[in-house]
N, C-alpha and C positions, 0 to 999 in steps of 0.2 A: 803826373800824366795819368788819366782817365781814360779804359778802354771801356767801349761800350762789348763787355764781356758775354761770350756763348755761354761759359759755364755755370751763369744764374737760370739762363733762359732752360738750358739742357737741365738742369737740377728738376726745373719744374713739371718737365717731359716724364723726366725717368723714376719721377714718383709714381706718376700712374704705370710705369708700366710694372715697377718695386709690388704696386699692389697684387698684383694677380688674379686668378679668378675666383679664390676665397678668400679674397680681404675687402681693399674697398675701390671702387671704379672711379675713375677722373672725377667724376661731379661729384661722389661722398666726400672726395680729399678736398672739392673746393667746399664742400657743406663744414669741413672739422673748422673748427677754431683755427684760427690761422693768429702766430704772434704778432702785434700791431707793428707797424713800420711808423719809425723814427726817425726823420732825419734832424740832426743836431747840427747849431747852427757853432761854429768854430770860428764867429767873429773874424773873418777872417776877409778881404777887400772881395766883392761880388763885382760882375758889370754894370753901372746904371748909367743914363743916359741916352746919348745918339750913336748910332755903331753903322758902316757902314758893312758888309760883307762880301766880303771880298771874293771871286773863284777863279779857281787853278782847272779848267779842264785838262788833265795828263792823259794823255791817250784819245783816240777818236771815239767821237759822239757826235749823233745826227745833231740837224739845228731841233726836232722834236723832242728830242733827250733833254738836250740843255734848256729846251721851253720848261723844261716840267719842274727844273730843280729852280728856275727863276720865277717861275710864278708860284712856287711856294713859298720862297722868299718874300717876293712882290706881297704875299697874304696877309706876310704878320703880322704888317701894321697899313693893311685895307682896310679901310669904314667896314662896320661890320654889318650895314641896312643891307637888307639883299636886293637886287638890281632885278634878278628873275624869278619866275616863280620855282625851277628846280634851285636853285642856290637856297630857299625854303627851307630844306628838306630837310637841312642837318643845321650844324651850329657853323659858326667862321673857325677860320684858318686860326684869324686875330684871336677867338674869342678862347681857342686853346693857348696859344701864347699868354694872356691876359694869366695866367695863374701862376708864371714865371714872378709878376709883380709885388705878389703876396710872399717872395722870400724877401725880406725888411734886411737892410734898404734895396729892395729891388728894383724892376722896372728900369727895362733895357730895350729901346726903340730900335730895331734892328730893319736896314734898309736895304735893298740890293745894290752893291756897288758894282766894280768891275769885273769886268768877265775875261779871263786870258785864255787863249789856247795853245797846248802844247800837243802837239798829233805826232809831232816825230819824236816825244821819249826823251829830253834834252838830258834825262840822268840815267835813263836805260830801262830796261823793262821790269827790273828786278831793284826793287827799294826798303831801307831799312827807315825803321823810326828816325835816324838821323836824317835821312836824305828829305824825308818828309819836313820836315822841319827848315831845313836848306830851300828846299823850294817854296815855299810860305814865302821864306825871305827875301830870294832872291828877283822870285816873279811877280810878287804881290805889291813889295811895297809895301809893307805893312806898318802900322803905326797905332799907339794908344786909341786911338777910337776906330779900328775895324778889328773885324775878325777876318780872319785867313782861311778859306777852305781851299782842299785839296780833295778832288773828288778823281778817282783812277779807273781807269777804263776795264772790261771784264778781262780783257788778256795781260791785264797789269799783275805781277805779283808782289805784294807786300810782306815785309816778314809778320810771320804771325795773322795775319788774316786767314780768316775759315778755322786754324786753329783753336784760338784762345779769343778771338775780338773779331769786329764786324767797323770797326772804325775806331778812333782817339779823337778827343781833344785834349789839348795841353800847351805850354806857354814859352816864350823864345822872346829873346831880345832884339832889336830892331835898328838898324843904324842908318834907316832912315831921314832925311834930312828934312829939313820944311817947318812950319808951326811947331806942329808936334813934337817933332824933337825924337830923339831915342829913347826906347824904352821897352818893358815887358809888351806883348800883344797876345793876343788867344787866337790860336789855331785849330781847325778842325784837319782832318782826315776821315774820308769815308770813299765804301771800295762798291765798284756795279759787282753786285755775284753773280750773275745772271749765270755763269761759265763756271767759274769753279765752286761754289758751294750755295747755291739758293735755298737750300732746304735748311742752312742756318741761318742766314743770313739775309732771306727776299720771304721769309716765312712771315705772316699767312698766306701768302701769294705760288707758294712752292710746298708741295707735300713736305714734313720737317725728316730729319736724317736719323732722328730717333723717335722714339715716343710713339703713342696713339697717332695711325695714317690718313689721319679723317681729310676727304676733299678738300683741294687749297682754294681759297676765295680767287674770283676772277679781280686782276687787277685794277685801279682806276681807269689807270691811264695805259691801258693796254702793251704794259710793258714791265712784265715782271720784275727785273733788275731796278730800271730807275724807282717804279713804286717801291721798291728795298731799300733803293737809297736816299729816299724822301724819310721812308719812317727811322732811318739809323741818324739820320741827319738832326732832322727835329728831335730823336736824342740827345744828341750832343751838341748840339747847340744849347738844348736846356740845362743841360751840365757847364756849358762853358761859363755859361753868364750865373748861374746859381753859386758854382765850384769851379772857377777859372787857375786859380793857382794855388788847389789844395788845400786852401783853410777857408772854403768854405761852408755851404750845407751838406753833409751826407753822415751815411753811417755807416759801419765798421770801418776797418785803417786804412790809413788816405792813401796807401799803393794800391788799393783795389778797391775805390769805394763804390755802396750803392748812394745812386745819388738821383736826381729830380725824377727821370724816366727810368735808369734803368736798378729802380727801389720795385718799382711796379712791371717790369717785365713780361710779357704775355698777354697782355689784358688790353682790350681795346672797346670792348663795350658790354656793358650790364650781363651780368651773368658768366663771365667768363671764367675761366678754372684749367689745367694744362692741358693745353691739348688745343682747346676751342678758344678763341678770341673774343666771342660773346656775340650777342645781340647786334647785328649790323643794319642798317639800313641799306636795300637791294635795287640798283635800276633794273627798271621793268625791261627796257632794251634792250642793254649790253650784258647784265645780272652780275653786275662789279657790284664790290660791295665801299664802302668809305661810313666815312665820318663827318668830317670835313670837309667845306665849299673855301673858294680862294678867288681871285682875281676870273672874271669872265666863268664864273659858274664853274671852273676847274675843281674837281672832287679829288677827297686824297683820305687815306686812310691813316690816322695818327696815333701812337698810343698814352696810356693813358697815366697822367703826372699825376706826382704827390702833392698835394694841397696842404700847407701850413695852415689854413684855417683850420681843417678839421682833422689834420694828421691822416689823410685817409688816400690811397689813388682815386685820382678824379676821371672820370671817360667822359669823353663829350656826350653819349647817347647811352 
């Protein structure tokens, strides 16, 4: 099981602030040597294929909430010609996925499947890693070619969220009847922090809970939380399909690995170092900042993966 972990992200924070005022300031610590990031591949089964994705809304979400996490879905695998002239502006949704293909054998066509709502709590308001796992299975349906997500509402509490993790994925058996048959499936879990902990969790969008206090970016989609749950997502989604059941790309031990996205932690475009995100592209409008275009010119701000070609975190911009 893969938590997409605060304690790398906080690591990164609490250098610059380790520094002090006579040593070295956030941007010296991104200027030092940093040691190269590896992810080893552990041979081990990856996703490839057609995947359907599956959602669990637990808790109430407007229908604008749930547009946001479906048209990032809907992105992954959108043509990536841009339709308008601001969809221009940055790279596709698709075209950050596209680097998921490059862990061999990769390339994992991930589609939006169904959407379930749960607004009354059918397991209560208060859930552990197990219950997560239950509900995948109970609600989803699940089977060898989808993934399972569970996405919990701000007044949900999960054990261990804001903690130690910001969301899971990780793997369960399926007694699902049909084609498919029974068997392992990959499930996600990710939490709206909008309520209890945005500053770890919806960061850059939310001033962060430690670290240098520098202005949080205005969000895409005018809503801090779900814009949190967009970037923990495409986390772990790129974990699922790289490292779905633990043997496969990441580095150090498989109970905490770093792994596709959260190897590169923090970083979302050119120049970034703890504290600052990097180089964004800014609407002149609304002064949101993103990365990412997706279905109907929808902007999104994504961070940024390890690239097997060059061993290196890749940023769209």
């Amino acid at each position: 099981m893969a938590h997409q972990s605060l304690f790398h992200h906080l690591c990164l924070i609490l250098l610059a602030v380790a520094a002090g005022a006579g040593a070295a300031t956030p941007r010296q610590l991104f200027l030092v040597s940093q040691p190269p990031v590896t992810l080893t591949n552990h041979h081990g089964q990856l996703l490839t294929g057609n995947y359907s994705v599956n959602l669990l809304w637990y808790g109430r979400f407007t229908p604008a909430q749930r547009a946001v996490v479906a048209d990032f879905l809907l992105s992954l695998s959108a043509p990536s010609s841009p339709s308008s002239s601001s969809s221009s502006a940055a790279p596709s949704v698709a075209a950050w996925w596209a680097t998921t293909a490059r862990y061999h054998p990769g390339a994992a066509r991930l589609t939006l499947g169904r959407q379930v709502l749960d607004p009354s709590l059918s397991l209560g308001r208060r859930l552990s890693e197990t219950s997560l796992a239950a509900l995948a299975a109970r609600r989803l349906s699940p089977h060898r070619g989808s993934v399972a997500v569970v996405v919990t509402a701000p007044d949900v509490i999960v054990d261990g969220f804001c903690l130690s993790h910001c969301g899971l994925h990780a793997s369960a058996t399926s007694s699902a009847s049909g084609t498919r048959g029974r068997g392992r499936f990959a499930y996600v879990w990710v939490g709206n922090a909008a309520e209890q902990c945005p500053g770890e969790c919806a960061w850059p969008f939310h001033q962060p809970a430690y670290g240098p206090q520098a202005p949080p970016l205005v969000s895409p989609n005018a809503d801090v939380g779900m814009d949190g749950v967009v970037i923990n997502l495409a986390t772990l989604l790129a974990g699922a399909v790289t490292n779905p059941y633990g043997g496969g790309f990441f580095q150090g031990p498989a109970e905490a690995p770093l792994e596709a996205v959260t190897a590169c932690t923090g970083v979302f475009g050119a120049g970034a170092y703890p504290g600052y995100p990097g180089q964004l592209p800014v609407d002149a409008a609304s002064g949101a900042s993103y990365n990412a275009v997706g279905v109907a010119g929808r902007r999104f701000l994504l961070p940024a993966m390890w690239d097997p070609k060059t061993s290196q975190c890749s940023t769209l911009v």
